[in-house]
MARVO-658083 format. One record per atom (N, C-alpha, C): residue number from 1; residue in one letter; chain; atom name; x, y, z. Coordinates in nm, 3 decimals. Layout:
<nodes>
<node nr="NUM" rest="A" kette="A" atom="CA" c1="X" c2="Y" c3="Z"/>
...
</nodes>
This chain:
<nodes>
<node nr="1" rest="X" kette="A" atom="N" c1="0.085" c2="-0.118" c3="0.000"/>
<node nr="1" rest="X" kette="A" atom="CA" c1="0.000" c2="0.000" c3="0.000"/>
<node nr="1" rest="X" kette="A" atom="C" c1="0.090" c2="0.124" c3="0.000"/>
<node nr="2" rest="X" kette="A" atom="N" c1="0.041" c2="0.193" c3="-0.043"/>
<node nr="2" rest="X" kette="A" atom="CA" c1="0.139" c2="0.339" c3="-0.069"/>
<node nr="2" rest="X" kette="A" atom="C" c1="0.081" c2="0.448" c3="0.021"/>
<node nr="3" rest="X" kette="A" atom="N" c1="0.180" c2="0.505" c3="0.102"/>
<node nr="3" rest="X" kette="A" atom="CA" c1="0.145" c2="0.615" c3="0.223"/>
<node nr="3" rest="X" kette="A" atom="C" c1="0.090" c2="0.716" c3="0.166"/>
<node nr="4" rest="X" kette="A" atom="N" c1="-0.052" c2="0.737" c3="0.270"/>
<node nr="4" rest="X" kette="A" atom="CA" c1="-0.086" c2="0.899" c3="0.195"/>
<node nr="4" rest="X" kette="A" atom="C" c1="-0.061" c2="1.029" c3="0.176"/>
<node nr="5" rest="X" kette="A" atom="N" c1="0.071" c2="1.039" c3="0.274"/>
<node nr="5" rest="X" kette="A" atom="CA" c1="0.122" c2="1.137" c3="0.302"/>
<node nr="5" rest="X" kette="A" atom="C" c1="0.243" c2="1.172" c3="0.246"/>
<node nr="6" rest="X" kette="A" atom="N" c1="0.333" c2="1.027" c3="0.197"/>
<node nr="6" rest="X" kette="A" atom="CA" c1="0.479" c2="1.058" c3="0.158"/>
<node nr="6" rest="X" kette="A" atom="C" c1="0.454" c2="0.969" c3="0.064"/>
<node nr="7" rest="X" kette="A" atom="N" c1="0.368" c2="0.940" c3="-0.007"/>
<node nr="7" rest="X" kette="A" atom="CA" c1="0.368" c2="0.819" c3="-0.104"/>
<node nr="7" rest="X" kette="A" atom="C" c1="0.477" c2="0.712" c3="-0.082"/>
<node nr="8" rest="X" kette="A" atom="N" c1="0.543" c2="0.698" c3="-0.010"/>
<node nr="8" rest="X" kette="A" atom="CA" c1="0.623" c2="0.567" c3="-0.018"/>
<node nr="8" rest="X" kette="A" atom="C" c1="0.536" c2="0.444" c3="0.057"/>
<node nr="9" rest="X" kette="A" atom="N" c1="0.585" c2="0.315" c3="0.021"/>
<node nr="9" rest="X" kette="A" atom="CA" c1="0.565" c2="0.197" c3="0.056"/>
<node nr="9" rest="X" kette="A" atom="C" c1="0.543" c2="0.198" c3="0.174"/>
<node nr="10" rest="X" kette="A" atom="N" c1="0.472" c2="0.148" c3="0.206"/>
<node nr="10" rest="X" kette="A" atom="CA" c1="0.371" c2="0.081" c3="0.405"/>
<node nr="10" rest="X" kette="A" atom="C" c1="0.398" c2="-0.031" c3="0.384"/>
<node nr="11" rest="X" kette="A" atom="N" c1="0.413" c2="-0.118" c3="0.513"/>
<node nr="11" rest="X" kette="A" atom="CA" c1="0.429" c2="-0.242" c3="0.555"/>
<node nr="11" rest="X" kette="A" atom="C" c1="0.305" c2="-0.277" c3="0.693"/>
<node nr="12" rest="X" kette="A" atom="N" c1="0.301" c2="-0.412" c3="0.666"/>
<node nr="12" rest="X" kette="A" atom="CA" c1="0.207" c2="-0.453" c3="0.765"/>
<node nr="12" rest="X" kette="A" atom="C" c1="0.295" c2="-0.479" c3="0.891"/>
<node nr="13" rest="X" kette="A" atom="N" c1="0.302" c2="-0.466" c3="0.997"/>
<node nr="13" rest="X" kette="A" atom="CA" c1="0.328" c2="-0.412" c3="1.126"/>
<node nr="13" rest="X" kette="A" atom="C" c1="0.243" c2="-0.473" c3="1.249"/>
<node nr="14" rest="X" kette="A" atom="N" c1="0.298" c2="-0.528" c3="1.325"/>
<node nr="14" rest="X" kette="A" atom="CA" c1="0.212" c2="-0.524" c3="1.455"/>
<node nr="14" rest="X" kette="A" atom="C" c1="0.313" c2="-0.436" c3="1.535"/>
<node nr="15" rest="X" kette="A" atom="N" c1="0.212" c2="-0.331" c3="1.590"/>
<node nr="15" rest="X" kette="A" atom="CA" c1="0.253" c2="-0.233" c3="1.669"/>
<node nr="15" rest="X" kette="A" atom="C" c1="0.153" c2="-0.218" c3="1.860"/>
<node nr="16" rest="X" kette="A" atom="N" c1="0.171" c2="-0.137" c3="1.890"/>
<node nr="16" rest="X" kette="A" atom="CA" c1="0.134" c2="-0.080" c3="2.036"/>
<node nr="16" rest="X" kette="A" atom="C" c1="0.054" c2="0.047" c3="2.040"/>
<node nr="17" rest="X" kette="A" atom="N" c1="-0.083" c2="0.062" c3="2.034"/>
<node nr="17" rest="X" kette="A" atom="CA" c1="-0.138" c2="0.143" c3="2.023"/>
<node nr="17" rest="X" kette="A" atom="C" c1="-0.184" c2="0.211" c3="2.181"/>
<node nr="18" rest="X" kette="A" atom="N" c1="-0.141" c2="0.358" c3="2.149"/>
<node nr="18" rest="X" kette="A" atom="CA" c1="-0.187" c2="0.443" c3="2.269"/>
<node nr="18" rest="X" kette="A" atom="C" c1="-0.312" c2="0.485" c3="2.302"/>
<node nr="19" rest="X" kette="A" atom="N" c1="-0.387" c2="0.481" c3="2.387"/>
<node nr="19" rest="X" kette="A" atom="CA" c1="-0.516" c2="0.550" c3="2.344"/>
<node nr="19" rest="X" kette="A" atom="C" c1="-0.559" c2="0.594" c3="2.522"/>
<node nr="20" rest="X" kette="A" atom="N" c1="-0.624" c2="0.717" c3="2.473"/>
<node nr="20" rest="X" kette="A" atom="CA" c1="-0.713" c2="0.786" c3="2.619"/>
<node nr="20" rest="X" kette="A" atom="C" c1="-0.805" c2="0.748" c3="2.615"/>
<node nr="21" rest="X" kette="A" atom="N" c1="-0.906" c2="0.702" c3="2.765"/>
<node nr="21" rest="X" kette="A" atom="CA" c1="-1.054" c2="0.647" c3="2.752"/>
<node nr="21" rest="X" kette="A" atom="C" c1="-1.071" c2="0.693" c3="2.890"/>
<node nr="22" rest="X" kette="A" atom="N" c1="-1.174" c2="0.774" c3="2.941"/>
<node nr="22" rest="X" kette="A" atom="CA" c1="-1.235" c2="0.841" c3="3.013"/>
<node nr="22" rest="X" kette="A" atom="C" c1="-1.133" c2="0.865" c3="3.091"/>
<node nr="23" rest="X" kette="A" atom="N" c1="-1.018" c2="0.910" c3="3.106"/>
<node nr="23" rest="X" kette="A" atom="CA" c1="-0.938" c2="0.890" c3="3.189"/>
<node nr="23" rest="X" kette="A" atom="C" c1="-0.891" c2="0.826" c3="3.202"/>
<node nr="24" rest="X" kette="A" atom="N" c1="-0.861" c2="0.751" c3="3.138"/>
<node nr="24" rest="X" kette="A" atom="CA" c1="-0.719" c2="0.616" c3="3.180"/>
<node nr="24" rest="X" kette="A" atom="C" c1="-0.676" c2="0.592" c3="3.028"/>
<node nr="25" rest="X" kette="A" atom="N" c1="-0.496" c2="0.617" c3="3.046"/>
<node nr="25" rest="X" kette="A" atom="CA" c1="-0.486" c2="0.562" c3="2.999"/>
<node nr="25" rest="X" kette="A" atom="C" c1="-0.465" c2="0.412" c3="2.950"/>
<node nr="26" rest="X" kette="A" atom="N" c1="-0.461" c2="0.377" c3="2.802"/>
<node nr="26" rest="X" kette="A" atom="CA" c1="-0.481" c2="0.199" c3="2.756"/>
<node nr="26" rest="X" kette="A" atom="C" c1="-0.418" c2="0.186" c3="2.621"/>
<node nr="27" rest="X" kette="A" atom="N" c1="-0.322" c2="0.068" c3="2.663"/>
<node nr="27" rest="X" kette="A" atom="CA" c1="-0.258" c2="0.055" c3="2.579"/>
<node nr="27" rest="X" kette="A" atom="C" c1="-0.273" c2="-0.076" c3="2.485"/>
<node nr="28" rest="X" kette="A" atom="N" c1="-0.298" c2="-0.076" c3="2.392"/>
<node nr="28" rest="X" kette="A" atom="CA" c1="-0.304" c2="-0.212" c3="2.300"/>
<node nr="28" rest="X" kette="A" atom="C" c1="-0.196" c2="-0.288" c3="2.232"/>
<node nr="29" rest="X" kette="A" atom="N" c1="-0.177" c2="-0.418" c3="2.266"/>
<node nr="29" rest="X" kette="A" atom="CA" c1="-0.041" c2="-0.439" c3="2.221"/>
<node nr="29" rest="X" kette="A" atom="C" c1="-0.119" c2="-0.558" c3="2.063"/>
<node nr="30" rest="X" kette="A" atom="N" c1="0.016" c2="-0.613" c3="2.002"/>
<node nr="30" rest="X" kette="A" atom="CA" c1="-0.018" c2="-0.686" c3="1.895"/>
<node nr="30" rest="X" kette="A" atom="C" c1="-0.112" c2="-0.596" c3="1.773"/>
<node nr="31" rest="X" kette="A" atom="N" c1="-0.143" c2="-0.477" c3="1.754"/>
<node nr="31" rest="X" kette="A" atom="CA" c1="-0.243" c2="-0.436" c3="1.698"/>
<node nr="31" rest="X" kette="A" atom="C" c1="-0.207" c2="-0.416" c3="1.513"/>
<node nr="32" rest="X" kette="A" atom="N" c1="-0.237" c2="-0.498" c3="1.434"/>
<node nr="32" rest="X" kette="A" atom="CA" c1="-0.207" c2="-0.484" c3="1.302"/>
<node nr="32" rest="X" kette="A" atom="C" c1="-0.230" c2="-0.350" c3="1.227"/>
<node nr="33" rest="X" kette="A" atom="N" c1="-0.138" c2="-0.327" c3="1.173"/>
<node nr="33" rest="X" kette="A" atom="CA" c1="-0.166" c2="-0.199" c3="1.101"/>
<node nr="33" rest="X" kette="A" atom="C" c1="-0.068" c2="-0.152" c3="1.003"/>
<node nr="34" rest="X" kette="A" atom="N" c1="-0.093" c2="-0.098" c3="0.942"/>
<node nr="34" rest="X" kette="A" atom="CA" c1="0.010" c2="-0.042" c3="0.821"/>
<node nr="34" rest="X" kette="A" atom="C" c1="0.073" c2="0.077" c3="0.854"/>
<node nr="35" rest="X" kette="A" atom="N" c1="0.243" c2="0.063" c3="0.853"/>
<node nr="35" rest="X" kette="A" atom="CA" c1="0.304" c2="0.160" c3="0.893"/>
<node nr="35" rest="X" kette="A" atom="C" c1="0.400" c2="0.199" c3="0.761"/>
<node nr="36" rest="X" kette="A" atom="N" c1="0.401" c2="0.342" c3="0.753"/>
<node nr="36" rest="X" kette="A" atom="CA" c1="0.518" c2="0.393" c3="0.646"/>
<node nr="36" rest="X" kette="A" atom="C" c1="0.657" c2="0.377" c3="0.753"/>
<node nr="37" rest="X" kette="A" atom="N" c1="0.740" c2="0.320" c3="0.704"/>
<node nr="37" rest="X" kette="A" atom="CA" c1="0.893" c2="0.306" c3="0.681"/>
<node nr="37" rest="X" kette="A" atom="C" c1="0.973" c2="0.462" c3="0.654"/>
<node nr="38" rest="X" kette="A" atom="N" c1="0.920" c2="0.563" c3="0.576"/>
<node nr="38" rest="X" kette="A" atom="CA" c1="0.969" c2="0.660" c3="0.570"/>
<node nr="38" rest="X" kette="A" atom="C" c1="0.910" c2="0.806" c3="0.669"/>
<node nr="39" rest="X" kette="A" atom="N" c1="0.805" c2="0.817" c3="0.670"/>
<node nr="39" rest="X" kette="A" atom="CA" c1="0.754" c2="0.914" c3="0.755"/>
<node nr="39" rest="X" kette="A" atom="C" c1="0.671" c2="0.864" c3="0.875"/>
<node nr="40" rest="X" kette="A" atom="N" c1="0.650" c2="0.688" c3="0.897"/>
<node nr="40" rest="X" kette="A" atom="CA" c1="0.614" c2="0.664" c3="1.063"/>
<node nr="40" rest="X" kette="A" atom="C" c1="0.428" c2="0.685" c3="1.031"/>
<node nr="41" rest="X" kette="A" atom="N" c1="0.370" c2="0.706" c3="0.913"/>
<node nr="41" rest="X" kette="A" atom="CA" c1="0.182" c2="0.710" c3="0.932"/>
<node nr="41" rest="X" kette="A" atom="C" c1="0.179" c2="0.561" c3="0.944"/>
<node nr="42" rest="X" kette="A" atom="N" c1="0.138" c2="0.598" c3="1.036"/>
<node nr="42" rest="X" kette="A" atom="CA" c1="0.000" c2="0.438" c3="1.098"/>
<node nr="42" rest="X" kette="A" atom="C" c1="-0.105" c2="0.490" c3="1.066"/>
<node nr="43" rest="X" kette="A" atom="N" c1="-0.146" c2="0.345" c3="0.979"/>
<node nr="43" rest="X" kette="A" atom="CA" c1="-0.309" c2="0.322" c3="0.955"/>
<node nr="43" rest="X" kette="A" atom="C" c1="-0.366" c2="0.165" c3="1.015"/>
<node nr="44" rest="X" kette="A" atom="N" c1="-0.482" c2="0.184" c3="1.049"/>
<node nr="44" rest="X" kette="A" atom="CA" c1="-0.524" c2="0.062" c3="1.130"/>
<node nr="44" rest="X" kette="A" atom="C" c1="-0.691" c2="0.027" c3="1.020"/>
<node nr="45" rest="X" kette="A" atom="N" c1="-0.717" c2="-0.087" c3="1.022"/>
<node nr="45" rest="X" kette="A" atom="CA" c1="-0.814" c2="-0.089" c3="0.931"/>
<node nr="45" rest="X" kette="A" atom="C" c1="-0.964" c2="-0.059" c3="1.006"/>
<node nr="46" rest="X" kette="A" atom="N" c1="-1.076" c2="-0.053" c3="0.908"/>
<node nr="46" rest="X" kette="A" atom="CA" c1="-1.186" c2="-0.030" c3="1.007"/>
<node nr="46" rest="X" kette="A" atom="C" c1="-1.234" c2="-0.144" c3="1.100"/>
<node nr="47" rest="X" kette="A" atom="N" c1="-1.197" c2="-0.266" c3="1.107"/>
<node nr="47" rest="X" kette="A" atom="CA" c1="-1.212" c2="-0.376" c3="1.172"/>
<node nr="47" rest="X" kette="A" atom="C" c1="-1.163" c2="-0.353" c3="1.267"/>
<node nr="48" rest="X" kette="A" atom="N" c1="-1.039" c2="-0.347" c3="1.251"/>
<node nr="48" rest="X" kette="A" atom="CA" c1="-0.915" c2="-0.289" c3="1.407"/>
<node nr="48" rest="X" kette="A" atom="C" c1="-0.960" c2="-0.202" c3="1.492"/>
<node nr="49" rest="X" kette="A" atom="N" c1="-1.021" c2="-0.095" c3="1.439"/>
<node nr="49" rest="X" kette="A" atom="CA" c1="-1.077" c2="0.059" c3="1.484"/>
<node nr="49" rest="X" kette="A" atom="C" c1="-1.193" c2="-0.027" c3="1.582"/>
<node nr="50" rest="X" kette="A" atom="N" c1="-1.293" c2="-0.072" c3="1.470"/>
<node nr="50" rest="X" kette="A" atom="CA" c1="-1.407" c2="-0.175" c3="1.549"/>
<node nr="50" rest="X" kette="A" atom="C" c1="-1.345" c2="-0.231" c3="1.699"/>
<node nr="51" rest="X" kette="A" atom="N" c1="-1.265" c2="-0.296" c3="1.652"/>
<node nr="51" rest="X" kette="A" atom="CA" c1="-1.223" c2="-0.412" c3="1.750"/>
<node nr="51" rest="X" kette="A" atom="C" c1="-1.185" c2="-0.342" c3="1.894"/>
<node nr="52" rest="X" kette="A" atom="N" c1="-1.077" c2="-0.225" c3="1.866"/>
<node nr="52" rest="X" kette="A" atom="CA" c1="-1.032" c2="-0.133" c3="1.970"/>
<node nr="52" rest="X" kette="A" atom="C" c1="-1.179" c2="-0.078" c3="2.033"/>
<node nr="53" rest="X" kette="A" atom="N" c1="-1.275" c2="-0.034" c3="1.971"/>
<node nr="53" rest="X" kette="A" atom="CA" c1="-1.369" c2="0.048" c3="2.058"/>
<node nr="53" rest="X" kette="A" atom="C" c1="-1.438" c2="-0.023" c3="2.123"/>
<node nr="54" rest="X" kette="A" atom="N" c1="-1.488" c2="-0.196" c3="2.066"/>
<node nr="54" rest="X" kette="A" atom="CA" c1="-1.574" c2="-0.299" c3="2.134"/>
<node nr="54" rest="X" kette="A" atom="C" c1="-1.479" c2="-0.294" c3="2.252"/>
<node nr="55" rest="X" kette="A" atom="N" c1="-1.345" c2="-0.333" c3="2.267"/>
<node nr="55" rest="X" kette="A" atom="CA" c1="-1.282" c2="-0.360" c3="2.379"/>
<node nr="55" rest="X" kette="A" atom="C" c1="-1.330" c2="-0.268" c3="2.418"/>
<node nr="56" rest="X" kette="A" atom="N" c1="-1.302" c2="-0.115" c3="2.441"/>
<node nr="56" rest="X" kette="A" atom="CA" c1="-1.322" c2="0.025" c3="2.534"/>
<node nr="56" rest="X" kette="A" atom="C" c1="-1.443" c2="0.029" c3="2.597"/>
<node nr="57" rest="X" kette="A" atom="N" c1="-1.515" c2="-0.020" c3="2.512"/>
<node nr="57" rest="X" kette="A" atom="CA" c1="-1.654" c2="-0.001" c3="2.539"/>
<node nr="57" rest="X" kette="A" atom="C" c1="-1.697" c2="-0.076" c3="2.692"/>
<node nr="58" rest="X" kette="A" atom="N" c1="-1.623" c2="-0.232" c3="2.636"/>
<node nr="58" rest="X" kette="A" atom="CA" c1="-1.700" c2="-0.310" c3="2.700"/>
<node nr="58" rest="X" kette="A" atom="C" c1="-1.570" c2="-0.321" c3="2.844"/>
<node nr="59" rest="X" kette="A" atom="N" c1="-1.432" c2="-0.267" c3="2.853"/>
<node nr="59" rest="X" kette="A" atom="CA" c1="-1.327" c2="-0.242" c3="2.946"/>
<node nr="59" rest="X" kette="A" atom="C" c1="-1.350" c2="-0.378" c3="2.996"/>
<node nr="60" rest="X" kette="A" atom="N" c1="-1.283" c2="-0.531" c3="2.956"/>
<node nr="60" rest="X" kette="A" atom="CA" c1="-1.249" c2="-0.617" c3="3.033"/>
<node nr="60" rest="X" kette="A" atom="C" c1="-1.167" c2="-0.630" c3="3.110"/>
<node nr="61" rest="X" kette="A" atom="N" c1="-1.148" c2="-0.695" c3="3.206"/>
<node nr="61" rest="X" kette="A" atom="CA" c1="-1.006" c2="-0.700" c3="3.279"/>
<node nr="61" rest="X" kette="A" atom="C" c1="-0.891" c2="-0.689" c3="3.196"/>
<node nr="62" rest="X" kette="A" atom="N" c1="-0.793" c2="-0.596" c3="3.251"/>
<node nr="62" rest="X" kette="A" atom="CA" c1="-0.665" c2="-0.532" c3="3.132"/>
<node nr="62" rest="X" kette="A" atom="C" c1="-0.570" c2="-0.672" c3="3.187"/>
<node nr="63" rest="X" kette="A" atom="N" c1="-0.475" c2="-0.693" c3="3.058"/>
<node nr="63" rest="X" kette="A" atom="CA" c1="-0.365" c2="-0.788" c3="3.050"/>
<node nr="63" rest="X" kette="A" atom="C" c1="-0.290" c2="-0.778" c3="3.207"/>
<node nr="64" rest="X" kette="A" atom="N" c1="-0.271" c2="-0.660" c3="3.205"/>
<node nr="64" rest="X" kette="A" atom="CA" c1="-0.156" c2="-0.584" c3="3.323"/>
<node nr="64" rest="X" kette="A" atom="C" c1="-0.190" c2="-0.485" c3="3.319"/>
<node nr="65" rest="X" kette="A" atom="N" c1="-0.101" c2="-0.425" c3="3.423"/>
<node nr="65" rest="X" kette="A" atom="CA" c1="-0.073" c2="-0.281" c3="3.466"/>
<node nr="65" rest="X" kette="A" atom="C" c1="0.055" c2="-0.230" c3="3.472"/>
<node nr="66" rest="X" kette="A" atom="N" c1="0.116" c2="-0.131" c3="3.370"/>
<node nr="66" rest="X" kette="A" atom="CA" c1="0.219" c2="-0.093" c3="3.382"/>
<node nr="66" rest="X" kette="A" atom="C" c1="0.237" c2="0.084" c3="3.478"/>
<node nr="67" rest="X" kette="A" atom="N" c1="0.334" c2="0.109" c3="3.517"/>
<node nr="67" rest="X" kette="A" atom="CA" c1="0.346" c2="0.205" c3="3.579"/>
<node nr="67" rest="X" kette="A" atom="C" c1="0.429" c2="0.305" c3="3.452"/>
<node nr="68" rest="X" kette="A" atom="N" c1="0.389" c2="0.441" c3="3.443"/>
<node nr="68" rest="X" kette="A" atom="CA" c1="0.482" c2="0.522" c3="3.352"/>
<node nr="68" rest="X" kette="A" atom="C" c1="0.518" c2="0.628" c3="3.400"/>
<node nr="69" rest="X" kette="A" atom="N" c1="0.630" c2="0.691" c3="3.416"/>
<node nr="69" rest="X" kette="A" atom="CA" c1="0.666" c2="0.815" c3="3.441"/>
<node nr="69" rest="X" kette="A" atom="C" c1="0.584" c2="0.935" c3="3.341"/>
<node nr="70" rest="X" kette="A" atom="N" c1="0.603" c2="1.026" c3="3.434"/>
<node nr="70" rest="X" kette="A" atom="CA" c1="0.507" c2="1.153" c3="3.342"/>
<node nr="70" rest="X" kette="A" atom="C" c1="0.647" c2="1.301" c3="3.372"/>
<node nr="71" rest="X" kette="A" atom="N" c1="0.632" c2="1.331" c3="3.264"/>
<node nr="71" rest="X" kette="A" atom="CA" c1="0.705" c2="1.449" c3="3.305"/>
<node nr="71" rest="X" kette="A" atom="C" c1="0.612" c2="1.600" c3="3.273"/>
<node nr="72" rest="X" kette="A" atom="N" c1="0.619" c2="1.701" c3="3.339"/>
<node nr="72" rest="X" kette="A" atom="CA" c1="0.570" c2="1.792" c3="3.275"/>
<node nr="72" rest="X" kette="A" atom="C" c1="0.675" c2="1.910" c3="3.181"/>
<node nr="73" rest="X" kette="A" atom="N" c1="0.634" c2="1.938" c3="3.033"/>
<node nr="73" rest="X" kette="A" atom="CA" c1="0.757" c2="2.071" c3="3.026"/>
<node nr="73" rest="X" kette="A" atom="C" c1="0.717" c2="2.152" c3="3.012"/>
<node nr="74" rest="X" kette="A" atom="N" c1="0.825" c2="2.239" c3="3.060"/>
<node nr="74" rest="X" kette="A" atom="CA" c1="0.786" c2="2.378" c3="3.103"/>
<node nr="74" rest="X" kette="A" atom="C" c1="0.791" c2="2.461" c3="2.943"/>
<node nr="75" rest="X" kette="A" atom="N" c1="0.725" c2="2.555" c3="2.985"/>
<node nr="75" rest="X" kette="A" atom="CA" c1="0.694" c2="2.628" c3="2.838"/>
<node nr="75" rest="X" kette="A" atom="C" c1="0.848" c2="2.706" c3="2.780"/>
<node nr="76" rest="X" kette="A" atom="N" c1="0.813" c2="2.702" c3="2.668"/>
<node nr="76" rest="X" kette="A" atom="CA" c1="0.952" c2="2.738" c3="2.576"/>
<node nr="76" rest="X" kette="A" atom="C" c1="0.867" c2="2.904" c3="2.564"/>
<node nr="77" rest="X" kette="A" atom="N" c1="0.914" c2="2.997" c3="2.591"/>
<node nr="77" rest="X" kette="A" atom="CA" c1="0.936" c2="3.138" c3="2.528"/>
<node nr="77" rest="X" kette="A" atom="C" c1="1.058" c2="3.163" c3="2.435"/>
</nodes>
């Protein structure tokens, strides 16, 4: 498939998707999707999209729990 943004070649990919849901964050691992090699666009198909929101929706018990550091930065003038 050819990127829509840089026209170069996409590859199929299992990646780690980030996502916010009422406040928490959730992370999806294994998630298929087409990634450009040259500029990094992820695309996920509408099934995937499906699949991610049935999970959200329905919030089963998560795999784990990871802990993440947060930093805040301070504003650039």
């Amino acid at each position: 498939m050819e990127c829509p943004v840089c026209h170069n070649m996409m590859a199929d990919k299992l990646i780690k998707h980030f996502q916010e849901w009422e406040g928490r964050n959730v992370i999806f691992e294994n998630v298929p999707a087409e990634v450009c090699s040259v500029c990094g666009e992820t695309l996920l198909t509408g099934e995937v999209v499906d699949k991610i929101n049935e999970t959200l929706w329905s919030m089963p018990k998560s795999l784990r729990k990871e802990t993440v550091d947060i930093y805040k930065l301070s504003c650039i003038t």
